[in-house]
C-alpha positions in Angstrom: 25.4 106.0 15.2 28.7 106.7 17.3 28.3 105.6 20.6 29.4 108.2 23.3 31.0 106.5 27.0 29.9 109.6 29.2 31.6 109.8 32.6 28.5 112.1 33.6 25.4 113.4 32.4 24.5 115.7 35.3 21.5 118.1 35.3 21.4 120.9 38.2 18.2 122.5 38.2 17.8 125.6 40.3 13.8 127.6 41.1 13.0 131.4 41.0 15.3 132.7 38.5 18.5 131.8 39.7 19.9 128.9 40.2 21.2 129.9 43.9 17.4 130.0 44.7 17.4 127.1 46.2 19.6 123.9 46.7 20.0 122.7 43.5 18.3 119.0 42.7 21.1 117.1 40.8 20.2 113.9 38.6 22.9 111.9 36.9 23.0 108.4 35.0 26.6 107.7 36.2 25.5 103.8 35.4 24.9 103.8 31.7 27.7 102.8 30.2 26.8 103.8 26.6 25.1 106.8 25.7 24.1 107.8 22.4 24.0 112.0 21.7 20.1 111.5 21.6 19.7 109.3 24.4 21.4 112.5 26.4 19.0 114.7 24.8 16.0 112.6 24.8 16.5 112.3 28.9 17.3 115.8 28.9 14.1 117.1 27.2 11.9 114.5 29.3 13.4 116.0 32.7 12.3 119.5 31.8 9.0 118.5 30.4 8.8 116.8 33.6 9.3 119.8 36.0 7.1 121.9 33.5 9.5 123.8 31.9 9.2 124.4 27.5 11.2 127.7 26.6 14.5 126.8 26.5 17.3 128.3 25.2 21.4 127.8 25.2 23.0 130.1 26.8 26.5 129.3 26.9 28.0 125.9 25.2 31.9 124.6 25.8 34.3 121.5 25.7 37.3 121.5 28.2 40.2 120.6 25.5 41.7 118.4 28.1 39.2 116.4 29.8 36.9 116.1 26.5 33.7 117.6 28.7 30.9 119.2 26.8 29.4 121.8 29.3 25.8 123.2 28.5 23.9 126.1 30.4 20.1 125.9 29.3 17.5 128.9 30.5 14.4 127.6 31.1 10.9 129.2 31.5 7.6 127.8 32.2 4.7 129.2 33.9 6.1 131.0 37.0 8.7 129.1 36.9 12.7 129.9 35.7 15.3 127.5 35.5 19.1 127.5 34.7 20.7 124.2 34.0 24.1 123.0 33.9 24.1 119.4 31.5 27.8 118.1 31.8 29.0 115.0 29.2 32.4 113.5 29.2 33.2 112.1 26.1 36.1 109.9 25.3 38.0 111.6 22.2 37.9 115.2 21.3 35.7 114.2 18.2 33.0 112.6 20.5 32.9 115.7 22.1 32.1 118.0 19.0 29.5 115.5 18.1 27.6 115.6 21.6 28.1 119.7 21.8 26.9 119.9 18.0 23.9 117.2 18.8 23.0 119.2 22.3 23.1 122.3 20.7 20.7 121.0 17.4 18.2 120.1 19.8 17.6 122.6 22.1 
């Protein structure tokens, strides 16, 4: 398995339908120095289990050509709850990038 050296893997989570709602709760893993596509997603899935939260669907996937990020907006729903989330990965090389977006976007 390729590993992937992400600069960030950031979550913003936001309550009520929108994630303006409320000040948005942030949790990164700016210390791992490897990452592999499924580690990403396995912490990913565990921090919306966590706050409740199992429909979830893609709403918008992108990499920046120049910087190599992967940028994911997720819609959540759960109970009374709504979510929009915002996961950001920078990979190192272009190809690392298409193989996090196409690993995010298998998975969710």
């Amino acid at each position: 398995m390729l590993k992937l050296l992400p600069m960030v893997c950031a979550f913003t989570l936001g309550w009520g339908g929108s994630a303006l709602a409320q000040p948005p709760v942030i949790f990164t893993w700016n210390g791992v120095l490897e990452m592999t596509e499924e580690e990403c997603v396995r912490r990913s899935q565990l921090t919306l289990r966590q706050q409740g939260l199992q429909n979830v669907r893609i709403q918008d996937i992108h990499i920046d050509g120049e910087t190599n990020r992967v940028s994911v907006s997720i819609a959540c729903f759960g109970g009374s709850k709504s979510t929009l989330i915002f996961i950001v990965v920078a990979a190192p090389t272009p190809e690392e990038a298409r193989l996090m977006r196409d690993g995010l976007s298998r998975n969710f």
